[in-house]
N, CA, C, O and CB atoms as a CASP TS submission, in Angstrom:
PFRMAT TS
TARGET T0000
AUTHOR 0000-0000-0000
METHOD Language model
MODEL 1
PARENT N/A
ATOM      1  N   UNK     1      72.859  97.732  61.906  1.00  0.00           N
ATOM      2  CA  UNK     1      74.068  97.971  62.655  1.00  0.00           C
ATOM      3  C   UNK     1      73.700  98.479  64.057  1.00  0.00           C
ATOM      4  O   UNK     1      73.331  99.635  64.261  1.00  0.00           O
ATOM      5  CB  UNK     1      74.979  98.980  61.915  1.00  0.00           C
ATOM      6  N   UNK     2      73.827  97.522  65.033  1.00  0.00           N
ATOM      7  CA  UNK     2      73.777  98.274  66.708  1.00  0.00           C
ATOM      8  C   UNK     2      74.846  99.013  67.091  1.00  0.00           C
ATOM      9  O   UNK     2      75.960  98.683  66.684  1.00  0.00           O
ATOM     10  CB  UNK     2      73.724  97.247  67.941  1.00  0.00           C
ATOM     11  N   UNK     3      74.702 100.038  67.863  1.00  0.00           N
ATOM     12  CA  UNK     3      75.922 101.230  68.289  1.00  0.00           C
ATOM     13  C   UNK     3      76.001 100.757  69.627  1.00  0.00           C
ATOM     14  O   UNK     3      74.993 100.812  70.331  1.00  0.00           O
ATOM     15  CB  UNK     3      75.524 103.095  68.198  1.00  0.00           C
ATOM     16  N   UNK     4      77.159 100.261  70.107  1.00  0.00           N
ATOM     17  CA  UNK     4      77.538 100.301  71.336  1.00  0.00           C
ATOM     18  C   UNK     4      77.841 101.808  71.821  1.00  0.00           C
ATOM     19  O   UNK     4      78.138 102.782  71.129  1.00  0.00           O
ATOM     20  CB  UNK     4      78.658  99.399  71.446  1.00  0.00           C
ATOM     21  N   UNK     5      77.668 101.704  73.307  1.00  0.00           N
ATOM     22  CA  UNK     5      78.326 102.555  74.276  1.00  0.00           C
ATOM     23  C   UNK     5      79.657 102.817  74.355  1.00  0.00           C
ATOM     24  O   UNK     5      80.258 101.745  74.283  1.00  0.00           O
ATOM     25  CB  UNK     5      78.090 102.175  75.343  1.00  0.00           C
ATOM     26  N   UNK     6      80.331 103.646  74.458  1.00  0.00           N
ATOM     27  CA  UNK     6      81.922 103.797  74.398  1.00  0.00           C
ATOM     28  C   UNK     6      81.609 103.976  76.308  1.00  0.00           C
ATOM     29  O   UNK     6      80.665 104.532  76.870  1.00  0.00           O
ATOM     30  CB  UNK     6      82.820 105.546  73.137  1.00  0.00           C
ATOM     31  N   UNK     7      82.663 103.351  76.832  1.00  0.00           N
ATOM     32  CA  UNK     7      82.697 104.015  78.305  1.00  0.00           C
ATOM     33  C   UNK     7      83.665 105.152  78.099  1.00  0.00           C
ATOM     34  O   UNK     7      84.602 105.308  77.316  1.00  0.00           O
ATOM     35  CB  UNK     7      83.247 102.942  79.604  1.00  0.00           C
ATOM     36  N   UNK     8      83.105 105.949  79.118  1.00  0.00           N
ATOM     37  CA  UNK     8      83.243 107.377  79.558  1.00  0.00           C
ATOM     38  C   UNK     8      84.616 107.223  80.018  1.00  0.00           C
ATOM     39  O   UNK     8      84.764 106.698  81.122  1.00  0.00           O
ATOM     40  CB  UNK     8      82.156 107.957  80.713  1.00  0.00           C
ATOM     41  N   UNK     9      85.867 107.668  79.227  1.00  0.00           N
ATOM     42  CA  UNK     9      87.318 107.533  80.088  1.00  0.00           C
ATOM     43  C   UNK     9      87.215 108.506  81.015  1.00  0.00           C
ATOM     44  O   UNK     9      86.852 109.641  80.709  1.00  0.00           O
ATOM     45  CB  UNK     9      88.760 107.767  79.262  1.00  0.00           C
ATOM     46  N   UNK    10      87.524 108.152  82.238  1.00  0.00           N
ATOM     47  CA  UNK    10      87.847 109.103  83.365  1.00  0.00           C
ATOM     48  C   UNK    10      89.219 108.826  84.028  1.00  0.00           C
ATOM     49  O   UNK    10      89.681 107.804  84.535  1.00  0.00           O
ATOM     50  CB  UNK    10      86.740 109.018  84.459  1.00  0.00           C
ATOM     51  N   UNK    11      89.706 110.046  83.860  1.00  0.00           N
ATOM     52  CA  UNK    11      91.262 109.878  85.001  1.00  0.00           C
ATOM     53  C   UNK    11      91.526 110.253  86.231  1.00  0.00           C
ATOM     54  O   UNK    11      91.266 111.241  86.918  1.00  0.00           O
ATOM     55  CB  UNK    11      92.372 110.518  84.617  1.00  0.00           C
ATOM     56  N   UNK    12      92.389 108.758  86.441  1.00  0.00           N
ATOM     57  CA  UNK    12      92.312 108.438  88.174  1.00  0.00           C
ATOM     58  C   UNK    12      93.939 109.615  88.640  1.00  0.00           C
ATOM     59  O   UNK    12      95.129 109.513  88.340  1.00  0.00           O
ATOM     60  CB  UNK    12      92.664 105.956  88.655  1.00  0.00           C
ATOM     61  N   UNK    13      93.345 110.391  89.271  1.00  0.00           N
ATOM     62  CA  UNK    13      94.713 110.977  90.147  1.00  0.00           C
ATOM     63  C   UNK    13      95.769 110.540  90.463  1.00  0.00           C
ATOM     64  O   UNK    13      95.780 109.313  90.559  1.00  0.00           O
ATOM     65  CB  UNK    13      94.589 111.258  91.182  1.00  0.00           C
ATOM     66  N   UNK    14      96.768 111.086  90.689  1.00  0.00           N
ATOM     67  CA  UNK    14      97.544 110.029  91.355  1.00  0.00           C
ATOM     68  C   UNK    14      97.702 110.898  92.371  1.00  0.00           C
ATOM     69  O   UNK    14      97.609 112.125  92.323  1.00  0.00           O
ATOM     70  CB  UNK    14      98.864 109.357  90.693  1.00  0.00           C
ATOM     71  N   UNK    15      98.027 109.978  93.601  1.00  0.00           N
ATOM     72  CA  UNK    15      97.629 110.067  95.069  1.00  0.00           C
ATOM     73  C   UNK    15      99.421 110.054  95.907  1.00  0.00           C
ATOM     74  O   UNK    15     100.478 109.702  95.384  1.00  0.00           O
ATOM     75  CB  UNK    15      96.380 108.397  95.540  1.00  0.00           C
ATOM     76  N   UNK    16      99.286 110.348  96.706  1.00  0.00           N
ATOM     77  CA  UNK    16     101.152 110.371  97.108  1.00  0.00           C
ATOM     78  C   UNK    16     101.324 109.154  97.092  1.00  0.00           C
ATOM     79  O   UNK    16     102.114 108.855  96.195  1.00  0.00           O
ATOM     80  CB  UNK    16     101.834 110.985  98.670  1.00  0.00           C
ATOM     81  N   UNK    17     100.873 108.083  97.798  1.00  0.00           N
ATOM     82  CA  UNK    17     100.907 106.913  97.379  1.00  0.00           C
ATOM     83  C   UNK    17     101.824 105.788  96.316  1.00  0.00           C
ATOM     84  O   UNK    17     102.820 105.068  96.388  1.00  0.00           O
ATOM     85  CB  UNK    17      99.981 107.060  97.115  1.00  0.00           C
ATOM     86  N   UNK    18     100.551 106.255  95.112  1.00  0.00           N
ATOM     87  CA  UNK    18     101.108 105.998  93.876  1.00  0.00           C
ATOM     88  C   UNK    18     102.570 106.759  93.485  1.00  0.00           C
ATOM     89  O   UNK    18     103.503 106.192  92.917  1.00  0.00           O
ATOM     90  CB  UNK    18     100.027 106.368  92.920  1.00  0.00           C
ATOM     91  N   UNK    19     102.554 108.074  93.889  1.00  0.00           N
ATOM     92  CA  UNK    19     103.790 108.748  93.624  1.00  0.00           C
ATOM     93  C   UNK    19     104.812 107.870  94.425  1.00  0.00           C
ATOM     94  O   UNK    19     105.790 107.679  93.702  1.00  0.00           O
ATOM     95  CB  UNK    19     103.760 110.340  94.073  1.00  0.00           C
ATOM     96  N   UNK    20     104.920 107.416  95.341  1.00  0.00           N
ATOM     97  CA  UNK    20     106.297 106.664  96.326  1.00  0.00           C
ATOM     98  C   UNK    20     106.058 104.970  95.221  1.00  0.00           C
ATOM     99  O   UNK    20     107.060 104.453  94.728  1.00  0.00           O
ATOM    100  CB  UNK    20     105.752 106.404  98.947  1.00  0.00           C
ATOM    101  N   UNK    21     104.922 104.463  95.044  1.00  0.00           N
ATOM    102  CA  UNK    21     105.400 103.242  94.340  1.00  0.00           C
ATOM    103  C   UNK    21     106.007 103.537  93.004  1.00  0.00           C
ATOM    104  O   UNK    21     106.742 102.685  92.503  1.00  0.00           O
ATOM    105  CB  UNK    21     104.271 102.266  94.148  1.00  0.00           C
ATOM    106  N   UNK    22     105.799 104.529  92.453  1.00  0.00           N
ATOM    107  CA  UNK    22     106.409 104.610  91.278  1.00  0.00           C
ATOM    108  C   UNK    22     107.879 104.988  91.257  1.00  0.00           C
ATOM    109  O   UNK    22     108.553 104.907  90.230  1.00  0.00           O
ATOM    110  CB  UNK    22     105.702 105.452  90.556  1.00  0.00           C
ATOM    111  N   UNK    23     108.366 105.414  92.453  1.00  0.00           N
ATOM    112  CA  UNK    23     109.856 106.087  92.946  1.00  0.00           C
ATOM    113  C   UNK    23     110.302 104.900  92.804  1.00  0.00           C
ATOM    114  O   UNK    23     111.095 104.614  91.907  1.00  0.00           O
ATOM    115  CB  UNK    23     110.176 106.860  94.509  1.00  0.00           C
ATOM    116  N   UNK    24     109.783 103.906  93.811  1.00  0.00           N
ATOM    117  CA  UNK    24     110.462 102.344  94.020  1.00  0.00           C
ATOM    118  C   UNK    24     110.341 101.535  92.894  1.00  0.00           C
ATOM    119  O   UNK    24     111.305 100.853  92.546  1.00  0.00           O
ATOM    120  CB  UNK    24     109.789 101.462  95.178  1.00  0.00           C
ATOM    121  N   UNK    25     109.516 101.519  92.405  1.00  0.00           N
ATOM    122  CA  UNK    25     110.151 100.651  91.298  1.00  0.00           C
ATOM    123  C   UNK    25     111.024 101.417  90.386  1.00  0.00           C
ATOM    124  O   UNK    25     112.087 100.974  89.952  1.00  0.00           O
ATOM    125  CB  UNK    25     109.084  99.971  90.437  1.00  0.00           C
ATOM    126  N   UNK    26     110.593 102.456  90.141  1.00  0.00           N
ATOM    127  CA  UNK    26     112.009 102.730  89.048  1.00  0.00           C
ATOM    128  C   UNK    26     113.162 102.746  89.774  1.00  0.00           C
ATOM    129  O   UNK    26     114.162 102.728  89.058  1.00  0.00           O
ATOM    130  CB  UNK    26     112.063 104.210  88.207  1.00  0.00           C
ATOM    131  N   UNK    27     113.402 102.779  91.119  1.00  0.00           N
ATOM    132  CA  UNK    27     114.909 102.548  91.557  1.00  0.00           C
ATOM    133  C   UNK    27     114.739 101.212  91.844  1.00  0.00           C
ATOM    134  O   UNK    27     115.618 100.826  92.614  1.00  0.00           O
ATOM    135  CB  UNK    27     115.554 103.434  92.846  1.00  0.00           C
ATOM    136  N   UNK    28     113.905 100.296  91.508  1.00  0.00           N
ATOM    137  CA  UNK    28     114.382  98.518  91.166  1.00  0.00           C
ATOM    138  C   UNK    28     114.147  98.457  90.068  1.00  0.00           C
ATOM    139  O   UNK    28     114.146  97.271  89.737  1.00  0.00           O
ATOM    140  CB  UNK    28     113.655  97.189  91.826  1.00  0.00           C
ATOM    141  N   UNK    29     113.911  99.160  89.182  1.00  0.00           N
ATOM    142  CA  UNK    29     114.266  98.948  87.544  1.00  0.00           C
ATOM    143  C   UNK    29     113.635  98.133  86.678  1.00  0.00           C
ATOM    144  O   UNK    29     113.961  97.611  85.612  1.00  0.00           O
ATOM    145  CB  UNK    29     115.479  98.486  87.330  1.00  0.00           C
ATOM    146  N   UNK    30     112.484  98.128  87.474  1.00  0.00           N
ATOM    147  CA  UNK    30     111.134  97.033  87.069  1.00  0.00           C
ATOM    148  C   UNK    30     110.275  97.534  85.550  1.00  0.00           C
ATOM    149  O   UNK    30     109.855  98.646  85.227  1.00  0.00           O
ATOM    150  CB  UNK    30     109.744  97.133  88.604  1.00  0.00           C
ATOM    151  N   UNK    31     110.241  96.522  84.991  1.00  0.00           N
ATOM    152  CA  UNK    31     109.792  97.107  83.314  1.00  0.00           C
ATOM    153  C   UNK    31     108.875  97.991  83.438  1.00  0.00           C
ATOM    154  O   UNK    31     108.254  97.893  84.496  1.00  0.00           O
ATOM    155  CB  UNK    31     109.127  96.033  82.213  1.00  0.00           C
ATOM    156  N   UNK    32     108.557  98.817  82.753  1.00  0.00           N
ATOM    157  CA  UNK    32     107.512  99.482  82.712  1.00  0.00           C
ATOM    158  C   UNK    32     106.264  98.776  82.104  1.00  0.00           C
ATOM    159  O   UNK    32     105.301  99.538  82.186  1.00  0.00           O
ATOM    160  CB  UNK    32     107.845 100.581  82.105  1.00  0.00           C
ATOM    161  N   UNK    33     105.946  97.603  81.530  1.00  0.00           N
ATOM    162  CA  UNK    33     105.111  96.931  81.514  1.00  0.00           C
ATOM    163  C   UNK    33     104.528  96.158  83.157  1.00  0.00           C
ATOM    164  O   UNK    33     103.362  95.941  83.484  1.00  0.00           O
ATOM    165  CB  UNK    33     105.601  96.163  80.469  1.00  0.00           C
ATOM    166  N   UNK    34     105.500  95.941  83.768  1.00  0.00           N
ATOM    167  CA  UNK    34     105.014  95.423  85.045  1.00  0.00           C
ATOM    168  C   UNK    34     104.363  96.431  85.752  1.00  0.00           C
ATOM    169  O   UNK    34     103.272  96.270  86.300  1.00  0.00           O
ATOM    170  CB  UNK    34     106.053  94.867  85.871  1.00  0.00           C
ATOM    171  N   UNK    35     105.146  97.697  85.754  1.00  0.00           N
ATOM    172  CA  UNK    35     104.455  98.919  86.371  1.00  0.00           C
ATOM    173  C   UNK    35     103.019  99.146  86.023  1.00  0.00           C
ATOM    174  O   UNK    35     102.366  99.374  87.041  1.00  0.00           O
ATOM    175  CB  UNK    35     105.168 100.147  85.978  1.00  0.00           C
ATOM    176  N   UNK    36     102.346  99.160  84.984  1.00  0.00           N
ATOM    177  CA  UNK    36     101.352  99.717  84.398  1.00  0.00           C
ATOM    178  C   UNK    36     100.753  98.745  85.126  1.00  0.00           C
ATOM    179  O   UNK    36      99.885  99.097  85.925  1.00  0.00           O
ATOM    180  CB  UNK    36     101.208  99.933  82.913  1.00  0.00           C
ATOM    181  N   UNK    37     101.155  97.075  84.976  1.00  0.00           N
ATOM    182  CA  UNK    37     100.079  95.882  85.681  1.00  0.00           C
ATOM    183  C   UNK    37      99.522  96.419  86.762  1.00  0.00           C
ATOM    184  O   UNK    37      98.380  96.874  86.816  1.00  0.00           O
ATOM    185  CB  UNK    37     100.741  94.465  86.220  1.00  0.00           C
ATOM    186  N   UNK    38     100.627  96.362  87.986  1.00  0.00           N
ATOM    187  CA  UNK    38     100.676  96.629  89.009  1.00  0.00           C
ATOM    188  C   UNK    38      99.868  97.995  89.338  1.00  0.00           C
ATOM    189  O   UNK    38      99.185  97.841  90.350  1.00  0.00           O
ATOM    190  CB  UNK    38     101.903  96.532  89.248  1.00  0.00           C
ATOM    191  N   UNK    39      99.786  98.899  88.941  1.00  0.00           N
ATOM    192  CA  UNK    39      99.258  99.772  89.104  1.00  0.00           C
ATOM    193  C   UNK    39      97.698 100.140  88.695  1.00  0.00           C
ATOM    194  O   UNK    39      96.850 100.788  89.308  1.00  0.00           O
ATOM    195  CB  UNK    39     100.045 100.342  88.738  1.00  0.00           C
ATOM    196  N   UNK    40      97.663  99.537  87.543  1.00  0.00           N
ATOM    197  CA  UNK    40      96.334  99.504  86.635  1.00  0.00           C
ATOM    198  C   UNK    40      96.211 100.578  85.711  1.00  0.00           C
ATOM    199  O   UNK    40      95.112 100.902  85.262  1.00  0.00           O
ATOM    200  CB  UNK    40      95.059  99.555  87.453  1.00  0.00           C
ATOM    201  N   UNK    41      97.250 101.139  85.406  1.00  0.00           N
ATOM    202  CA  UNK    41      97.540 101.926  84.527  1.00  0.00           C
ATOM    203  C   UNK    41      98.311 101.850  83.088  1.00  0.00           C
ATOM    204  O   UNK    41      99.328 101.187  82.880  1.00  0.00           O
ATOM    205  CB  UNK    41      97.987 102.567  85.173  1.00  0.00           C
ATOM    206  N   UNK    42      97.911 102.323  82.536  1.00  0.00           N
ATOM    207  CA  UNK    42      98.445 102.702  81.408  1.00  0.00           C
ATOM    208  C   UNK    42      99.722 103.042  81.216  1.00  0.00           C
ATOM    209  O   UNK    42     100.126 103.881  82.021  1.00  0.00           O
ATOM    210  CB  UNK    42      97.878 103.514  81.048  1.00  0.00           C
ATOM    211  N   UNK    43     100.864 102.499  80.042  1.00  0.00           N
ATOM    212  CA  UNK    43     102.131 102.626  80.168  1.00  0.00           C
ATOM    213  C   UNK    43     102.340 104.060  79.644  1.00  0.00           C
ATOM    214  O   UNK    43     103.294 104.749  80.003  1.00  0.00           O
ATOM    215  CB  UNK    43     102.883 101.522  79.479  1.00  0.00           C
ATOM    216  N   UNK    44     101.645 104.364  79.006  1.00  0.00           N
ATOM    217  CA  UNK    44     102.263 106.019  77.981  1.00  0.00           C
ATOM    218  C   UNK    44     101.532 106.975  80.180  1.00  0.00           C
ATOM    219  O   UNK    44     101.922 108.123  80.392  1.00  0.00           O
ATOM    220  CB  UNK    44     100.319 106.797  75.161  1.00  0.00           C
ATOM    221  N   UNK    45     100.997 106.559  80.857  1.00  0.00           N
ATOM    222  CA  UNK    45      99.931 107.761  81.968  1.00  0.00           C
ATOM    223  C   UNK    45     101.589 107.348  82.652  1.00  0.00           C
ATOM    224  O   UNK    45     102.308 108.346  82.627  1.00  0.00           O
ATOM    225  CB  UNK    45      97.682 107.170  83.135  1.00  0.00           C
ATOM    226  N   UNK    46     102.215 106.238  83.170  1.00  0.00           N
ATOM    227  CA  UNK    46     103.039 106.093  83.742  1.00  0.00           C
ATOM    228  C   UNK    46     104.424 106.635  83.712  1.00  0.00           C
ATOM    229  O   UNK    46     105.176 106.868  84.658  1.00  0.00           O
ATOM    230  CB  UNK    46     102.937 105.242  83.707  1.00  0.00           C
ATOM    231  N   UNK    47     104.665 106.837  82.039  1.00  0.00           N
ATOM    232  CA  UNK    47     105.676 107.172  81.461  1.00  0.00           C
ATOM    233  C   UNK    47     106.186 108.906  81.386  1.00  0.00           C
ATOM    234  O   UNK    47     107.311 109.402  81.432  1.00  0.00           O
ATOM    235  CB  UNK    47     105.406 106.552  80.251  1.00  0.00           C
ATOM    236  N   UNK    48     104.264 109.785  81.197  1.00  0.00           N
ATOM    237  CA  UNK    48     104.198 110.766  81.555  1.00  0.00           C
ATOM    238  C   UNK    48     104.407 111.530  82.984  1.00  0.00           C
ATOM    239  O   UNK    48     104.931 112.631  83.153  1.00  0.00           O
ATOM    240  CB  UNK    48     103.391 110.813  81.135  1.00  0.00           C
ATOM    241  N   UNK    49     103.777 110.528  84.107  1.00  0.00           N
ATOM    242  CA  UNK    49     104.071 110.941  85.280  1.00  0.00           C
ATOM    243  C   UNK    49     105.266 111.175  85.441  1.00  0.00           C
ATOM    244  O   UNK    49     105.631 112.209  86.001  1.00  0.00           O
ATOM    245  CB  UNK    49     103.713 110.259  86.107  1.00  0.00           C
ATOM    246  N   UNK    50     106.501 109.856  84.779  1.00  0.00           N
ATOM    247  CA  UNK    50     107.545 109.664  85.563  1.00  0.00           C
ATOM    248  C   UNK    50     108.099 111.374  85.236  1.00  0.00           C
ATOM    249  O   UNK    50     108.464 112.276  85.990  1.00  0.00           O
ATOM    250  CB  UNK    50     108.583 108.179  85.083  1.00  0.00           C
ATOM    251  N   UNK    51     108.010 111.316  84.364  1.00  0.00           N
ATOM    252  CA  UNK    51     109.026 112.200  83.140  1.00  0.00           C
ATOM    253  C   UNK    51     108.672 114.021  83.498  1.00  0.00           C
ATOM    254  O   UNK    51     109.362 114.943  83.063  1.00  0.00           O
ATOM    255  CB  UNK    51     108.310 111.677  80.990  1.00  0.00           C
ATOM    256  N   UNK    52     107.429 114.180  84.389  1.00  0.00           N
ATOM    257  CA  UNK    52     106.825 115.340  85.086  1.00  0.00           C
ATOM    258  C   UNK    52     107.778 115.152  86.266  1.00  0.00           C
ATOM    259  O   UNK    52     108.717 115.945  86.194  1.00  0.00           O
ATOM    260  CB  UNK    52     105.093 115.298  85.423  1.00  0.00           C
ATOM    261  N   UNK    53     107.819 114.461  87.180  1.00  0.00           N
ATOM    262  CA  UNK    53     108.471 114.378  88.404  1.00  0.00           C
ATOM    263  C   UNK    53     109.905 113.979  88.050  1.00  0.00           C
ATOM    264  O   UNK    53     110.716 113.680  88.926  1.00  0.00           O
ATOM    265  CB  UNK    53     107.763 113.389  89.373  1.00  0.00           C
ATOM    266  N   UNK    54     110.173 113.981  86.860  1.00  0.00           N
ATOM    267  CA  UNK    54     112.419 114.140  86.539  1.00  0.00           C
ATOM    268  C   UNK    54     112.379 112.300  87.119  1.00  0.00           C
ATOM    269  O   UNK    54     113.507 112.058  87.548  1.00  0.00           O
ATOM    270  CB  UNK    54     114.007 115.977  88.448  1.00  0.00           C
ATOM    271  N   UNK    55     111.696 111.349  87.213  1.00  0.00           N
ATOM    272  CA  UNK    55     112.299 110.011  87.174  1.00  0.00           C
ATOM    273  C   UNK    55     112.340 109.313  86.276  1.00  0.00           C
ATOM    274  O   UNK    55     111.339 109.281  85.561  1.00  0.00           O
ATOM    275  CB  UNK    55     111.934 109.314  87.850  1.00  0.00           C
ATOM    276  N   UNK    56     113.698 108.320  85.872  1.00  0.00           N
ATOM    277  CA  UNK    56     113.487 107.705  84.727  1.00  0.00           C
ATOM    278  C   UNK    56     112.838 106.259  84.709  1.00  0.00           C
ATOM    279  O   UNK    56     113.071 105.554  85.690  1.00  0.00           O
ATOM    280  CB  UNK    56     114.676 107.707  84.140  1.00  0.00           C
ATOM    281  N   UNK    57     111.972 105.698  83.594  1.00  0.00           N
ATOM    282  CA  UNK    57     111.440 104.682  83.797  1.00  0.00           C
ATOM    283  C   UNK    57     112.506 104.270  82.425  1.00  0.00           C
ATOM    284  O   UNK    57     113.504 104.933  82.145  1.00  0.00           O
ATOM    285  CB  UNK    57     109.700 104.627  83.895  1.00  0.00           C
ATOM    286  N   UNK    58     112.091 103.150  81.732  1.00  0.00           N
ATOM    287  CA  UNK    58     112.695 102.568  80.870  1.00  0.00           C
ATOM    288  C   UNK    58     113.628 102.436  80.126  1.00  0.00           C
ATOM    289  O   UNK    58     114.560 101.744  80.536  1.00  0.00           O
ATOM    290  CB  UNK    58     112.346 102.516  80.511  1.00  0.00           C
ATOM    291  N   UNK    59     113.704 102.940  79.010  1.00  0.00           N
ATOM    292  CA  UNK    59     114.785 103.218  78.683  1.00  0.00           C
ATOM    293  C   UNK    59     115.584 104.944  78.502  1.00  0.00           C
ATOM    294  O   UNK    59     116.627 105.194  77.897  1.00  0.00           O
ATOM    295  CB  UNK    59     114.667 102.482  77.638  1.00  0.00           C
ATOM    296  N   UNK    60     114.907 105.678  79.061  1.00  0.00           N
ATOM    297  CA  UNK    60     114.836 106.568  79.103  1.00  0.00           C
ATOM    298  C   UNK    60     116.043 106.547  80.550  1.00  0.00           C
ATOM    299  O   UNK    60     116.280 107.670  80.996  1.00  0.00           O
ATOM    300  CB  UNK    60     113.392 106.996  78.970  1.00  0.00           C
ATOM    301  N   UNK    61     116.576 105.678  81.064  1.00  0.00           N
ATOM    302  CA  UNK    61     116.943 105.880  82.436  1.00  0.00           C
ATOM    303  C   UNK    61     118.905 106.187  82.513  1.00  0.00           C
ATOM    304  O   UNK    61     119.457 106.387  83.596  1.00  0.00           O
ATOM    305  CB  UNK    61     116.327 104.277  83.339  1.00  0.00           C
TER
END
């Protein structure tokens, strides 16, 4: 049995940036699957951000 390497998860900040694209799409109401694309993130990291900063993403809105 060979043991692979697990890569090392590291988390990416979010930057003001990312904070204003995530404003705009949830006020265009864009799935939260597109969001995660677009971003390169993860839907549960996206879902948490929103929900820290009081915006609603999905159905949550």
């Amino acid at each position: 049995m060979v043991k692979t390497k697990k890569k090392k998860q590291t988390r990416k900040p979010y930057t003001p940036a990312d904070i204003k694209l995530l404003r705009q799409q949830s006020k265009a109401r864009t799935p939260v699957v597109k969001i995660a694309k677009l971003m390169k993130r993860t839907e549960g990291s996206l879902r948490q951000k929103a929900r820290t900063l009081g915006i609603g993403l999905g159905h949550q809105r």
